[in-house]
C-alpha positions as a LaTeX table, in Angstrom:
\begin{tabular}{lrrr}
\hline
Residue & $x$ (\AA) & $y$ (\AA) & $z$ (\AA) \\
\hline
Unk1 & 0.00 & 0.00 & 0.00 \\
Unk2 & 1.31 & 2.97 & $-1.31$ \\
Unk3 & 0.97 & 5.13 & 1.94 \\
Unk4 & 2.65 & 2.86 & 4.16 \\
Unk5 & 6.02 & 3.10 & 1.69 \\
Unk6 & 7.75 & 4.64 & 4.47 \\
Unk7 & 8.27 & 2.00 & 7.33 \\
Unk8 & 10.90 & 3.89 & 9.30 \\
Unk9 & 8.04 & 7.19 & 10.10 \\
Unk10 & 5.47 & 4.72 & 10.25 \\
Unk11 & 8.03 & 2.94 & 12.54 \\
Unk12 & 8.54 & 6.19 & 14.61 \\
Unk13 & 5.20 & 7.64 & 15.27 \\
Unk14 & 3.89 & 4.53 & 16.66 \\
Unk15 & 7.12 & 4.26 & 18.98 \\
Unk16 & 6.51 & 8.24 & 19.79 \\
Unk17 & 3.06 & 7.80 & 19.98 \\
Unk18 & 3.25 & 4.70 & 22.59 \\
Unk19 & 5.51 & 6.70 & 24.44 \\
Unk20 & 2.90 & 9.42 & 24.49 \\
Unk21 & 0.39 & 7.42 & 25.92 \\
Unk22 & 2.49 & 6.15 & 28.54 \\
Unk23 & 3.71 & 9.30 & 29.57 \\
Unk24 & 0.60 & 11.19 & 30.23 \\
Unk25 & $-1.21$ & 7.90 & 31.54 \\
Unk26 & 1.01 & 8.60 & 34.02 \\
Unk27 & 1.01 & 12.17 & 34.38 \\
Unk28 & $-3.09$ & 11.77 & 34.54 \\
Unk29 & $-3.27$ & 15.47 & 32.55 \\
Unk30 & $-6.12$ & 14.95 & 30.51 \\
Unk31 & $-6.29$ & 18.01 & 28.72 \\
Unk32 & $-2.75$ & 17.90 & 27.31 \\
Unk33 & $-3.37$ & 14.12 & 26.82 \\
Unk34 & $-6.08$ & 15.16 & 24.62 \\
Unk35 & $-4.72$ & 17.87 & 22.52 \\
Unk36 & $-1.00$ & 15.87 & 22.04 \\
Unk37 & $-2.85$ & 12.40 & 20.73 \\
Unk38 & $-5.50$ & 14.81 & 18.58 \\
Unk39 & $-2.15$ & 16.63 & 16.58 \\
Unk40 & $-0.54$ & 13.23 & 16.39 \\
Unk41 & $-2.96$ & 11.35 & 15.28 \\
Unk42 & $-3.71$ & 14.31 & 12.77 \\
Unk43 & 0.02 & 14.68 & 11.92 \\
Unk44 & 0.14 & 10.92 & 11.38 \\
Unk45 & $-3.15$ & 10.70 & 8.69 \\
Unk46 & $-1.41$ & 13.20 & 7.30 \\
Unk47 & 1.76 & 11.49 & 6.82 \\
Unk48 & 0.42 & 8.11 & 5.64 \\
Unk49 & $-2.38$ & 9.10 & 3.76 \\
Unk50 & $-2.21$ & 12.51 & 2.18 \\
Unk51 & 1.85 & 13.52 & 1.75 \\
Unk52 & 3.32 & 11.13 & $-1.04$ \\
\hline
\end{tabular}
């Protein structure tokens, strides 16, 4: 599939994006929990689905 060409980003975000998670599971701040997994999750359909 044409928008998953680039394993090593695709590789990344998830890592950065687990890492997210953990972090502000921890941290319990909601509202920057929301906002940070809204722009990556944005930043990531982005990547795989729009940019070429």
């Amino acid at each position: 599939m044409k928008f998953f060409k680039n394993n090593t980003v695709q590789s990344l975000t998830i890592i950065a994006l687990c890492f997210t998670l953990l972090y502000f599971h921890l941290s319990q701040n909601s509202t920057m929990f929301k906002t940070m997994i809204g722009f990556i999750f944005a930043y990531s359909v982005y990547t795989f689905f729009i940019k070429d």
